[in-house]
N, C-alpha and C positions, 0 to 999 in steps of 0.2 A: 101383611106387609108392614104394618105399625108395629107389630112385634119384631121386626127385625129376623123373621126366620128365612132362612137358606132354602132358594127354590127358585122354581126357572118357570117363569112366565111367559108363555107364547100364544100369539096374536094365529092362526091356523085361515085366516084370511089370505086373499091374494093382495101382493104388495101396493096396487094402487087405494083399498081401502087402508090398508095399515099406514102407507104414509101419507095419509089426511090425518088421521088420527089414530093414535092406538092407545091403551093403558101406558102409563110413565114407569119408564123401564123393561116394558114385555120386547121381545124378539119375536121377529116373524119370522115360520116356518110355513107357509102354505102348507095346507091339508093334503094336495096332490105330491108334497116332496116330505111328505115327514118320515117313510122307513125311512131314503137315505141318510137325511138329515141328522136326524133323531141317530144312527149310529156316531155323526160325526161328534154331535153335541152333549150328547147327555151319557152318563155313566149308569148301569141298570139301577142302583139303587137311590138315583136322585128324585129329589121331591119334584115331579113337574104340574103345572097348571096349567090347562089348556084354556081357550074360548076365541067365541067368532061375533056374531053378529047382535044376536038376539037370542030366544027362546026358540024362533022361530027356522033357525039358522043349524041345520045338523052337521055341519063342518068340526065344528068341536066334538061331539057326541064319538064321531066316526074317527076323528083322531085320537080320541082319548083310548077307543076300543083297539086301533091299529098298534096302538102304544101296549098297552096292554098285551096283546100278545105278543108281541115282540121280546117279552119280557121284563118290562118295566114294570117296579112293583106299588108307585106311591104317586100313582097318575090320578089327576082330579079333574073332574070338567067344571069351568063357571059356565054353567046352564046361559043365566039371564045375559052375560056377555058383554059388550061394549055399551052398548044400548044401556042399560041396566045402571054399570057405572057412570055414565056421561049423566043420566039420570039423577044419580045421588050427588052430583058436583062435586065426582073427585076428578082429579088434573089426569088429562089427557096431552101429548104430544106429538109433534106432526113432523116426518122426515123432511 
């Protein structure tokens, strides 16, 4: 993100967790609508970045794999998640 690189951040959360908080700038997809979604939003070769909760939390893990086969080719999961960043004291905000 401080590099300024092109990529699509998404929250794979249900929206009452995303809008308490979520990463600044991520878009939420819930995990339970990401084929549809993911067609509407993302082009196959875009950079996307998934995460949900925590470590603890396999919402990302299972998005990131849904993505993948779908055929997206530049899918990454943040494993450590929300948790993880609120952690380090970067800026989160809340719909």
């Amino acid at each position: 993100m401080d590099r300024g690189d092109d990529f699509h951040l998404v929250e794979v959360l249900q929206p009452g967790p995303y809008n308490k908080a979520h990463i600044k700038g991520a878009i939420n997809i819930p995990f339970t609508k990401m084929g549809e979604r993911a067609r509407e939003t993302f082009e196959k070769d875009d950079e996307i970045v998934v995460y949900c909760a925590d470590t603890e939390c396999q919402a990302s893990p299972r998005a990131a794999e849904k993505l993948d086969a779908m055929g997206y080719v530049h899918v990454y999961d943040y494993e450590a998640g929300k948790a993880d960043w609120m952690d380090a004291g970067y800026p989160v905000e809340s719909a």
